[in-house]
ROLO-51786 format. One record per residue: z, y, x of N, C-alpha, C in turn. Coordinates in steps of 0.02 Angstrom, whole numbers, plus 32768, in hexadecimal, padded with zeros to 4 digits. Each point is the difference from the previous one (the first is absolute). Layout:
// residues N
ZYXZYXZYX
...
END
This chain:
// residues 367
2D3989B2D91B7FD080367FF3800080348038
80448020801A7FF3801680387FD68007802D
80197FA880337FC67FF380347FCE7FFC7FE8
7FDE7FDF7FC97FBE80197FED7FDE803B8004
802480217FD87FDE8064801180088002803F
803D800E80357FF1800D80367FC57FF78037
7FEE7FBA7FE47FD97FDC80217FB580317FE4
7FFE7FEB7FBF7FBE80317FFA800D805C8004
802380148017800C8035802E7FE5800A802D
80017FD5803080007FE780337FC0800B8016
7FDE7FC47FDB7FBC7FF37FF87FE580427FF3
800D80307FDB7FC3802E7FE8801380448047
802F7FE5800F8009804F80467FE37FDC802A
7FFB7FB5801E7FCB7FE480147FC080287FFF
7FD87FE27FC37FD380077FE67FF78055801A
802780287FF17FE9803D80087FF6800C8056
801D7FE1801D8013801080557FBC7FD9801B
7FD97FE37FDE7FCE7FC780187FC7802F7FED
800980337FD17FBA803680087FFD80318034
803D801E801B80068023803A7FDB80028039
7FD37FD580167FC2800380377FC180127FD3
7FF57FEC7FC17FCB7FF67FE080008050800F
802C802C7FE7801080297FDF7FF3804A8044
801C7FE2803B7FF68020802C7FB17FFC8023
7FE47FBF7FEF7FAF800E800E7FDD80287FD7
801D800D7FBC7FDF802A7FD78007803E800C
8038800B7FFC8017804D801D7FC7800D803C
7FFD7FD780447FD9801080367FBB800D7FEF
7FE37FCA7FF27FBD80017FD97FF6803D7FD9
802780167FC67FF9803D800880068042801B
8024800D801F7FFD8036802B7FBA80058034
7FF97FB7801A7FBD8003801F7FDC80157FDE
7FF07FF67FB97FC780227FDC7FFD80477FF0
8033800F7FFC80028049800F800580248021
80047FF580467FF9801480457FB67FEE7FFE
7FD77FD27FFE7FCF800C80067FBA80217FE5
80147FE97FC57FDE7FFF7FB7800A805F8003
802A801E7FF680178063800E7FFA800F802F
80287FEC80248012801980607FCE800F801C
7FE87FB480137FCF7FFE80237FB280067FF0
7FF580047FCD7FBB7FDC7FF87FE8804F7FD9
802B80107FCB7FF280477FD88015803A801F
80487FF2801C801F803B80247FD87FFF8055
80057FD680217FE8800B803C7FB07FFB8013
7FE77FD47FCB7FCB7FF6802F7FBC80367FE5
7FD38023802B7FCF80267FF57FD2800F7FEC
7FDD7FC680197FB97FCE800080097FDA7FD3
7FD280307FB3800A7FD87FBE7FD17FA98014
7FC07FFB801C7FF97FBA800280247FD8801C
802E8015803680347FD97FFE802F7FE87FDC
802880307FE480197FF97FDC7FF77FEA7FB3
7FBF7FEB7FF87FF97FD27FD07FF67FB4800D
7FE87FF4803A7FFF7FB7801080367FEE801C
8030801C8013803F7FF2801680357FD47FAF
7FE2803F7FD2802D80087FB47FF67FC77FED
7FA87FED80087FD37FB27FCF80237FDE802E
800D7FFA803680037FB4801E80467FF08002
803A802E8001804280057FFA801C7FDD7FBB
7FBF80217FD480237FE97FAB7FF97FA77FEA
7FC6800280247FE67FAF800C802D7FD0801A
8019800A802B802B7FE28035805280137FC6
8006802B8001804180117FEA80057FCD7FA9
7FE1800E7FF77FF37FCB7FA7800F7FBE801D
7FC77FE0802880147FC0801D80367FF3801A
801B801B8022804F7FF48026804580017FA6
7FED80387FF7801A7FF07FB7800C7FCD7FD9
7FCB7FEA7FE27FDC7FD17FCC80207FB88023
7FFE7FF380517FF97FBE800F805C7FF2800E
8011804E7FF68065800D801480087FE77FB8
7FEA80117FD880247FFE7FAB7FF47FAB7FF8
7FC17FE480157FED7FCC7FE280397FC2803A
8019801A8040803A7FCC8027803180137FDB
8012804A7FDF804180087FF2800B7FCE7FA2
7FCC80097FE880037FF57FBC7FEA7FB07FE5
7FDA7FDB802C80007FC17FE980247FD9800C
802A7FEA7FCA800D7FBD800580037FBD802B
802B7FDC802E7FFC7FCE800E7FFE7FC97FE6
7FD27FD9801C7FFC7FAF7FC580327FD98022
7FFF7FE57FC3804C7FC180117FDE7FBC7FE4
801B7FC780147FF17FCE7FF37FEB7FE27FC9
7FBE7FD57FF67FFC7FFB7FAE80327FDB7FD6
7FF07FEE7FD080437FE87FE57FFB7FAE8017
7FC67FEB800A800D7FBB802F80117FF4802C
803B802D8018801C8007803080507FEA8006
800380257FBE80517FEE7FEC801C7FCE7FFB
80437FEB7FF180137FC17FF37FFA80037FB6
7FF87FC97FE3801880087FC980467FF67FE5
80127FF97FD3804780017FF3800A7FB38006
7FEA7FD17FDF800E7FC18023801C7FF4804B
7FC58025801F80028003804A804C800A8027
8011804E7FD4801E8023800A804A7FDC7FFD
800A7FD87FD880487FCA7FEB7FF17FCC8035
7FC27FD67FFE80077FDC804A800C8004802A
7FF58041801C80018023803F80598007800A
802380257FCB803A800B800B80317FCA7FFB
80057FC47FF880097FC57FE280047FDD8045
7FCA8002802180147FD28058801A80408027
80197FE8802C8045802280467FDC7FF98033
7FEC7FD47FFD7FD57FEC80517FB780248005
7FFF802180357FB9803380137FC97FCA7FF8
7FFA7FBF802C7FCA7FDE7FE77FFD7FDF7FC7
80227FF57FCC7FEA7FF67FD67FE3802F7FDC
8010804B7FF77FF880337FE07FA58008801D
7FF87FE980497FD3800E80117FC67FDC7FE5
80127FC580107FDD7FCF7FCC7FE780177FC5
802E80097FE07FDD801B7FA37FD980428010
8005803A80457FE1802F800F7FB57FD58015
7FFC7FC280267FC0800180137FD97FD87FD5
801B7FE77FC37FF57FD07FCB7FC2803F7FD5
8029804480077FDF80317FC97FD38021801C
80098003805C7FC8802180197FCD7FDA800C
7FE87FB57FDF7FCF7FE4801F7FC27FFC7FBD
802080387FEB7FBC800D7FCA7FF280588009
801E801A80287FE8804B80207FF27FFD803C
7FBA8034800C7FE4801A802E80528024803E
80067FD6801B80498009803680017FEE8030
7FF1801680327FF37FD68062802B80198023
801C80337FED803A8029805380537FE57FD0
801B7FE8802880437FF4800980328032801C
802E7FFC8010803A801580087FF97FE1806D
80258015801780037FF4804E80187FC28016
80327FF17FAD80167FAC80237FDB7FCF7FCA
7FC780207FE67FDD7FCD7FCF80057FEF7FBF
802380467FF1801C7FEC7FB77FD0802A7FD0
7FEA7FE67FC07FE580187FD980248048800B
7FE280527FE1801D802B800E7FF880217FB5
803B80007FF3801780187FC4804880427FF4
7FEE802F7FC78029802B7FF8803B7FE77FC7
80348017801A803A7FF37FD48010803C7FC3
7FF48033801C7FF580387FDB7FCA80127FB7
7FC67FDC801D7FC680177FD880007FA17FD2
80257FD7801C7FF97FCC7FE37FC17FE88010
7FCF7FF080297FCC7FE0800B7FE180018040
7FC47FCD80017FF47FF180437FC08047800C
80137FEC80487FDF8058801D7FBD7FDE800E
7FD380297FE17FBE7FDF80247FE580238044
7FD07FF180247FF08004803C800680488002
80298020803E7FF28046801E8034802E7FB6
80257FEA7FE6801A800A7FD5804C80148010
802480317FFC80478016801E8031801E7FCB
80487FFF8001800580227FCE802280488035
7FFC802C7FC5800580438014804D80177FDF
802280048046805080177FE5800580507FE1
7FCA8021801B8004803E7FCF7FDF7FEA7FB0
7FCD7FE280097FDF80117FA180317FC57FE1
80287FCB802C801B7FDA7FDD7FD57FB47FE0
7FB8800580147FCF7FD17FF37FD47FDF802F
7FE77FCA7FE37FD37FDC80397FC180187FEC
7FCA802980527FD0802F80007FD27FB08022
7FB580087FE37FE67FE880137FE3801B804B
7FE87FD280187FE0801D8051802780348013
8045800B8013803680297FEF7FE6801F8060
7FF1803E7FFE8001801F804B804880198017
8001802D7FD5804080298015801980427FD1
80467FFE7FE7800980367FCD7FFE80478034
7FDF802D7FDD7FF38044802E801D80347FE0
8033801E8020802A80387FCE7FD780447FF5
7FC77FF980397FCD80547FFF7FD87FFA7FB6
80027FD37FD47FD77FD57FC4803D7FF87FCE
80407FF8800E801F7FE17FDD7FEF7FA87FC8
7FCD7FEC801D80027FCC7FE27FDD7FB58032
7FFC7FBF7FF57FEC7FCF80247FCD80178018
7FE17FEF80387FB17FFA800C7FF67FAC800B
7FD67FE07FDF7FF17FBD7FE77FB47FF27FFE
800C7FD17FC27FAD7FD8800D7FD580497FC9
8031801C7FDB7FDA80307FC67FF080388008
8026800A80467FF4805A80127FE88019804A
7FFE7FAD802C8003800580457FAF802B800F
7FE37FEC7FDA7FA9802D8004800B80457FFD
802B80197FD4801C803F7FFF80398028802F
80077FCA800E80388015804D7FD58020802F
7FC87FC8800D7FE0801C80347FD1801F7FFA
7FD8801F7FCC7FEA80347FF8802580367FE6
803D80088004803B803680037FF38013804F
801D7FDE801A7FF88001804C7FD7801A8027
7FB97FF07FE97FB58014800D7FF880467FEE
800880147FD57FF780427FC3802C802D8036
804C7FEC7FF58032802A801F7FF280178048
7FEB7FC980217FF6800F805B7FC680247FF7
7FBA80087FDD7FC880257FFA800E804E7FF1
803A80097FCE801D802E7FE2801A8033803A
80377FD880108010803080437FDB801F8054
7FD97FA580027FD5802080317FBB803E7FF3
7FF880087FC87FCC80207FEF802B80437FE3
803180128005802F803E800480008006803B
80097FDB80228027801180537FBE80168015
7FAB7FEA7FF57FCC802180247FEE80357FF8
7FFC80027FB17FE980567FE4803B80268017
80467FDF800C801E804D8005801680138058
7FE87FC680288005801C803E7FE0803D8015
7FD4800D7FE17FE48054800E8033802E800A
80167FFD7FB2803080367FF780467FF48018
80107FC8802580367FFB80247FDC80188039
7FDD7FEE80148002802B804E7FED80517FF6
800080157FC77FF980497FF1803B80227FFB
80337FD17FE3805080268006801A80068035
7FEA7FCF80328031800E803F7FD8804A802D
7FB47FF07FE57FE6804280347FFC80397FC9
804080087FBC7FEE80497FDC7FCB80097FE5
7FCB7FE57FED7FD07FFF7FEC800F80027FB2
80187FE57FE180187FF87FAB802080437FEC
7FF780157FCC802380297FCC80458006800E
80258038800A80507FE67FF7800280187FB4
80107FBA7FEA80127FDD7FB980267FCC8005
80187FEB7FD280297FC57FEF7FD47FCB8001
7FC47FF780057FB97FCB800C80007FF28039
80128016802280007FE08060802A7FD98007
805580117FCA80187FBA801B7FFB7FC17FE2
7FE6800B7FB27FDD7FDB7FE27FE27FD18036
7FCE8018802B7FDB7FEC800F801E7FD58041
801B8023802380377FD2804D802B7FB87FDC
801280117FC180377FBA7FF27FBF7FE27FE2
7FE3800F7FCB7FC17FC67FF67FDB7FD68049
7FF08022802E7FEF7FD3803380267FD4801B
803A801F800D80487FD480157FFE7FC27FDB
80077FFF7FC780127FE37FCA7FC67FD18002
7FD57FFD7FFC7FAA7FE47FEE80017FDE803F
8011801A80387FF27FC3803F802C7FDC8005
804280097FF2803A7FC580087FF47FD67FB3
7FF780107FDC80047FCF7FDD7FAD7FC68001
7FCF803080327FC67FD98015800A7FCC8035
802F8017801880327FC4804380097FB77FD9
802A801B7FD6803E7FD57FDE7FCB7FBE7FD1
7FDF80337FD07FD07FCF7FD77FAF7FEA8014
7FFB7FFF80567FBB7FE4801180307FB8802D
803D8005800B80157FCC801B80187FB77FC9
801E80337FCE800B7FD57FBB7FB57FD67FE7
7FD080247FF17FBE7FFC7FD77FEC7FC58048
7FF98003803A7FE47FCC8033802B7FC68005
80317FFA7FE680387FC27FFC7FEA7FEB7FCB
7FED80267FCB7FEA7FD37FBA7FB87FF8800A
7FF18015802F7FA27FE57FF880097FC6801D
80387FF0802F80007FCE8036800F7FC27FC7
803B80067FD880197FD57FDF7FC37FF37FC4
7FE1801B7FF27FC07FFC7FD27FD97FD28028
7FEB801180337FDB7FDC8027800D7FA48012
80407FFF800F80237FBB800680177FDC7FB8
7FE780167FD4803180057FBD80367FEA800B
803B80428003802A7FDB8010802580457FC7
803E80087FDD803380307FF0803480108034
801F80318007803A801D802880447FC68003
80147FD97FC5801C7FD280107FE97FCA8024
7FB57FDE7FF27FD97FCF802D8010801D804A
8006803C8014800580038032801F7FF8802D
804380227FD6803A7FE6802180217FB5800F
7FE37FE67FC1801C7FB97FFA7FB27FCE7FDA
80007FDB80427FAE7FF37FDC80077FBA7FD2
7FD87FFB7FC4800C7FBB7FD67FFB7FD5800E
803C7FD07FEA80117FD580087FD77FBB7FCF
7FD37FCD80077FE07FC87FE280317FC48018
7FCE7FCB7FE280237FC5800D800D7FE98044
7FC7800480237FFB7FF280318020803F8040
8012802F7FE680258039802C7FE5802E8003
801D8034801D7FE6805280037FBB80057FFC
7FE0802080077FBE8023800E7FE3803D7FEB
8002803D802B800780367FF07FB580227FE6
7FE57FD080147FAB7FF97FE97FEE7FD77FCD
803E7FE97FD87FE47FBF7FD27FCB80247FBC
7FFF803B7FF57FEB80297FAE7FB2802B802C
7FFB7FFF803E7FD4802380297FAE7FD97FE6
7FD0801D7FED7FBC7FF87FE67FDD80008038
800E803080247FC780418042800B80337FDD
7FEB802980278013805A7FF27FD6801A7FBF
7FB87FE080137FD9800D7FA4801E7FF47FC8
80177FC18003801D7FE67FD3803F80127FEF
8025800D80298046801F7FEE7FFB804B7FF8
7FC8800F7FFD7FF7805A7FE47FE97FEE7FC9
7FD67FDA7FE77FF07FEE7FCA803C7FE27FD0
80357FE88014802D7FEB7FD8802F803F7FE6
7FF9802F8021803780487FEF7FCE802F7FCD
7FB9800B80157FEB80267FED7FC27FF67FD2
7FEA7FB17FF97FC57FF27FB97FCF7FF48033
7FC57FD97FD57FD9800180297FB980277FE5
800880427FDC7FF080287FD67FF28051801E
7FD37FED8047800A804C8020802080497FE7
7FCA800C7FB5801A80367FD58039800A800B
80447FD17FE9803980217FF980337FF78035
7FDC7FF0803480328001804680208047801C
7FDB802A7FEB801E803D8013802A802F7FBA
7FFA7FE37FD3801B80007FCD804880067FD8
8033800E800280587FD67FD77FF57FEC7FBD
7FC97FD1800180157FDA7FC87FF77FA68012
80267FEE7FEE7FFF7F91800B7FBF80028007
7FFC7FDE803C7FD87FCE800480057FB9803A
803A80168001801A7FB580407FE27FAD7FC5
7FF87FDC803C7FE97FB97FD4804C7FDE800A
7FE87FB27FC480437FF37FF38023801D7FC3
804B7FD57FF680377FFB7FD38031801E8018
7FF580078049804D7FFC801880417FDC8010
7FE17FAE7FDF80217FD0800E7FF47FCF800F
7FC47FF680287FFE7FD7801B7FC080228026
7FFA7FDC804F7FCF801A80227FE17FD48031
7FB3800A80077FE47FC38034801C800A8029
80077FD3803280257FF7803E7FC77FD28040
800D7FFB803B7FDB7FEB802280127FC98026
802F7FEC7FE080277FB780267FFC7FBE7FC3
7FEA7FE580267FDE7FB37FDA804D7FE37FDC
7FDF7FF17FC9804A7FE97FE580347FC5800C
802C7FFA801980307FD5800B80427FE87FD0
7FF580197FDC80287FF67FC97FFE7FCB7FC4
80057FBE800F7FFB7FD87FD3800A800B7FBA
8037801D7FEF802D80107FBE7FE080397FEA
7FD6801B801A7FD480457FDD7FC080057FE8
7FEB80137FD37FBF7FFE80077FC88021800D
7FCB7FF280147FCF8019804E7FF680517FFB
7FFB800280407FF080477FF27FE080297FE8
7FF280477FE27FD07FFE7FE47FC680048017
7FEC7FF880397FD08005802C7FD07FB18007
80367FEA7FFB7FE27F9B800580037FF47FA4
7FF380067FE57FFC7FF07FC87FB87FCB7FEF
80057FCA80027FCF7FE37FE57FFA7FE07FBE
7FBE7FEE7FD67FFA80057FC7803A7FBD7FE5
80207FE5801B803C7FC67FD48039802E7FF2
80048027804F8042802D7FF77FFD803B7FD4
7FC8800A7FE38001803E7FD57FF47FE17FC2
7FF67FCE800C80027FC57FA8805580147FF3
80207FE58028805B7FF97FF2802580497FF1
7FD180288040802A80467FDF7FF680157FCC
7FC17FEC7FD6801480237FCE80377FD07FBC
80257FDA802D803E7FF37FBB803F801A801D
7FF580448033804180128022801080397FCF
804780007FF48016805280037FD280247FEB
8008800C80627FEC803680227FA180127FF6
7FF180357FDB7FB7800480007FD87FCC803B
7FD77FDF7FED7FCA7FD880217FE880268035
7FFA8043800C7FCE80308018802A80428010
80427FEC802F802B804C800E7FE5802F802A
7FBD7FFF800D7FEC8024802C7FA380267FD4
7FFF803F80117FC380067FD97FD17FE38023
7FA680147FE97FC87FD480177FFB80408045
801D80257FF97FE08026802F801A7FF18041
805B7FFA7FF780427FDA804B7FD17FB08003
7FCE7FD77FBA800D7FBE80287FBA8003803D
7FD180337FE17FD480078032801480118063
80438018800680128004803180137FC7802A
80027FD37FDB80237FA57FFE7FBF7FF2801B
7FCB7FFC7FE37FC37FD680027FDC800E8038
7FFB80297FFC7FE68015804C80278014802F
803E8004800980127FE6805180097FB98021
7FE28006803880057FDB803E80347FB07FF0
803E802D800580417FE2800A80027FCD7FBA
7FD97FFC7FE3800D7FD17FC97FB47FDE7FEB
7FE07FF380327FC27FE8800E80037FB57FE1
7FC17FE47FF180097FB97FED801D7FD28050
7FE28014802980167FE0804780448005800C
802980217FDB80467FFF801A802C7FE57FC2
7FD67FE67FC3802C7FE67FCE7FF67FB68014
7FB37FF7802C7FE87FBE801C803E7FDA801B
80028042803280307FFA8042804F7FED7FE3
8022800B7FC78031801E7FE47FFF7FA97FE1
7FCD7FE87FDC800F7FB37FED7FFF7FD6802D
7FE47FF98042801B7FDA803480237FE2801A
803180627FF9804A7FF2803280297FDA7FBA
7FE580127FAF80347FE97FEB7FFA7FAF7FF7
7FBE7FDF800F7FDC7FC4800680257FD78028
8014801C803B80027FE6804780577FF4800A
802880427FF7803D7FF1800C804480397FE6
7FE680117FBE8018803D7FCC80238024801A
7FC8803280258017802D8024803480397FEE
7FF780017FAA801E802D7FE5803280077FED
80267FB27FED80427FF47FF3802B7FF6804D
7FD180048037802A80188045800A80428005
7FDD80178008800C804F8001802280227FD3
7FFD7FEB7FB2804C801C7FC380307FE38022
80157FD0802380477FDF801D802C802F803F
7FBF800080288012803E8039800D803C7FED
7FDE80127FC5801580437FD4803F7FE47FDF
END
């Protein structure tokens, strides 16, 4: 009983030490609002029409940066569906063989009825020991939440929680909101910074209000237009902060471009294809989260097709899988159908090579 309590001790001073950035952006965030919102805008500034379109466009901006902080800090990460798991059968088989390939075996026995194409670096089905089940594509587990995050980017302590397949839209319109936030402080209030250095301001306690708000508003305009352009980049390539570092691994080997649409398309996969709510924090990314078109022709004998090649026999069979017939909504399969990369000419091309000299069970071997 001891180590038990200690342990959840432990855990909850954790827990408390993991709000401490949240906690310090709040604190900042506010003080900016009251440096600006009093200081500057009621206390300093003169020119009431200014100072009302300054107030409207500040409150606008300031709500949004808000709204899109609460909605990264407060949702939920998705985790794998439950056709993911082992089952308990599974679970005794699994522990029952010693030998990795056999274990692997009964791993690729269960993945050949799930949507599953990226492997492990030496080819191994890629599975958590922790969460008990197989990780589906772009799927990581997270040593802080303790769980496997779908489309897992990266845990962010300024959020205290994952940023994933459920909140990554909200990441980056955090990002957006926040860098707008400060740069649009740092413009209205360069006036009145160059008014303190030439004496021009009130001597009041509002002038220095006004010197650390600029300070403050341009360095952190530094910090988060370099962050916010790394995630447009990675939006752009669809790629997450782990893809980056370490790009996925398929049957046939790496490819750091294997989940890449084109740039339309991979903005369309984060953000809907629903103009209205693109500027928005509320869901609208397409997709499950667990499984995702990809742009590499399938090589995977033991799997079944992608969802992009799906033709009408292969969607006869899926539906006696598991795994929903249809893990992707109508809106992600429209992204399938009309790209390029999965043209009838290249499924043409694709029965040929396997016609001619099975190209595909060479290339899983070299993998």
């Amino acid at each position: 009983m001891a180590p038990s309590g200690s342990r959840s001790i432990k855990r909850g001073c954790q827990r408390v030490l993991y709000w401490i950035p949240v906690l310090f952006i709040a604190v900042i965030v506010s003080w900016s609002y009251y440096a600006y919102v009093l200081q500057l805008c009621i206390e300093s500034i003169e020119d009431t029409a200014e100072k009302i379109v300054y107030l409207l466009v500040y409150h606008v901006v300031f709500f949004m940066f808000v709204w899109a902080y609460w909605q990264t800090i407060f949702t939920k990460p998705m985790n794998p569906l439950k056709e993911f798991h082992l089952s308990y059968s599974d679970k005794e088989l699994l522990e029952r063989e010693d030998r990795g390939e056999s274990q692997q075996e009964i791993l690729r026995r269960i993945a050949k009825d799930l949507p599953i194409y990226t492997r492990t670096n030496s080819g191994a089905i890629r599975f958590c020991d922790r969460c008990q089940l197989l990780k589906p594509d772009r799927c990581h587990h997270c040593s802080v939440c303790d769980k496997c995050i779908l489309k897992m980017d990266h845990h962010c302590p300024w959020v205290n929680n994952c940023v994933g397949f459920s909140n990554y839209k909200f990441f980056m319109l955090f990002l957006a909101y926040s860098l707008l936030y400060c740069l649009f402080i740092t413009a209205t209030d360069l006036k009145y910074f160059v008014k303190f250095w030439l004496n021009g301001l009130p001597d009041t306690q509002a002038k220095f209000h006004i010197l650390f708000l600029f300070f403050a508003a341009s360095m952190f305009s530094v910090s988060l237009a370099s962050l916010f352009a790394y995630h447009c980049w990675l939006v752009c390539k669809n790629r997450s902060t782990l893809e980056a570092v370490r790009a996925p691994a398929f049957r046939h080997g790496t490819d750091k471009n294997g989940f890449s649409l084109g740039i339309g398309k991979n903005f369309l996969q984060v953000f809907g294809d629903e103009t209205r709510f693109w500027p928005v924090p509320v869901f609208s990314s397409l997709g499950d989260g667990c499984s995702f078109p990809t742009c590499l022709v399938n090589l995977d004998p033991e799997q079944p097709a992608s969802p992009g090649s799906l033709d009408a026999a292969s969607k006869g069979a899926a539906d006696s899988r598991q795994f929903p017939s249809k893990p992707l909504r109508e809106s992600q399969s429209r992204l399938l159908t009309s790209t390029p990369s999965w043209s009838e000419s290249d499924s043409a091309a694709d029965k040929n090579k396997k016609g001619a000299s099975n190209d595909g069970m060479t290339i899983e071997n070299e993998a």
